[in-house]
C-alpha positions as CSV (number, residue, x, y, z in Angstrom):
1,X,-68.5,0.5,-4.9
2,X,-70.3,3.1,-6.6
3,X,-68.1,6.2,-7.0
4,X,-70.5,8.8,-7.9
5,X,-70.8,10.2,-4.3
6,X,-70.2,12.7,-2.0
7,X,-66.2,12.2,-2.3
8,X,-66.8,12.7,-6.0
9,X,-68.1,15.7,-5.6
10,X,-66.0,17.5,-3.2
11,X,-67.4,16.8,0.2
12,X,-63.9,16.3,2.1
13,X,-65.7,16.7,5.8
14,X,-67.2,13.6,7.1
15,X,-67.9,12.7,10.9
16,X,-67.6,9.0,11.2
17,X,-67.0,9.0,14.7
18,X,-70.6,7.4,15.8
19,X,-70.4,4.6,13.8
20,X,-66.8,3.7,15.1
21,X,-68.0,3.8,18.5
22,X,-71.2,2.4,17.8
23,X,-69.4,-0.2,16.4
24,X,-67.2,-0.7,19.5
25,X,-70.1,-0.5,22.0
26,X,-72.1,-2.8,19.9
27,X,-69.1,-5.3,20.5
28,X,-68.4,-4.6,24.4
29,X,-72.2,-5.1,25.0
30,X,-72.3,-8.5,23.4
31,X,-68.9,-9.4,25.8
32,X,-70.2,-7.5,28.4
33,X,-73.3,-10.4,28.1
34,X,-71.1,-13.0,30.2
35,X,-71.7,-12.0,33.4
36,X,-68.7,-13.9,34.7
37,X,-65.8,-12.0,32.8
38,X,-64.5,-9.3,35.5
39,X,-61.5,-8.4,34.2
40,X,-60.6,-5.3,31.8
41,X,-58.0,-6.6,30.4
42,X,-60.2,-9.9,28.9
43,X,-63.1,-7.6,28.1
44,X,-61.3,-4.6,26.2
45,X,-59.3,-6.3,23.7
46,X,-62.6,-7.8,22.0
47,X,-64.5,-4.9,21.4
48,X,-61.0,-3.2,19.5
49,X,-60.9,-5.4,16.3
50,X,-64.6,-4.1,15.8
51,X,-63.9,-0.6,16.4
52,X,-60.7,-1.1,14.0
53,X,-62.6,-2.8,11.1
54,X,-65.4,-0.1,11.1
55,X,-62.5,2.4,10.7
56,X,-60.6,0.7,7.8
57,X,-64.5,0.6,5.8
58,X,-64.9,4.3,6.2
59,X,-61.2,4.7,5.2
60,X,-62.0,2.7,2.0
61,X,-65.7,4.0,1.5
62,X,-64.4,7.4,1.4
63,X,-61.6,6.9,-0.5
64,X,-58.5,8.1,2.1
65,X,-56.3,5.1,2.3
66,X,-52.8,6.4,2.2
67,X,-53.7,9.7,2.2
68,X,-53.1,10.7,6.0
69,X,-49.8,12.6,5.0
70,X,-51.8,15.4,3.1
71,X,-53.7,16.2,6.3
């Protein structure tokens, strides 16, 4: 990971928001594709872990692992 980037240089306001959603949306459409799964409960779970992993990238991309205590 290159770290000569906007962290580096002070930017400490970054909206990630649309890609964690994309990311879950992405996921829900692709489950969504089986027309004959009706219930919420079998649908929602799969489109979290997506959503989740999306999250823990960003966390890592823009270096803020462990740092939710300063905030």
């Amino acid at each position: 990971m290159r770290r000569d980037g906007a962290v580096e240089r002070g930017i400490n306001k970054i909206n990630i928001s649309s890609d964690i959603k994309s990311s879950y949306h992405q996921s829900y459409r692709e489950v969504l594709a089986d027309a004959k799964l009706r219930e919420p409960d079998v649908i929602q779970p799969v489109a979290v872990p997506a959503m989740k992993e999306t999250a823990a990238h960003k966390i890592d991309l823009l270096q803020a692992r462990g740092k939710a205590s300063l905030y």
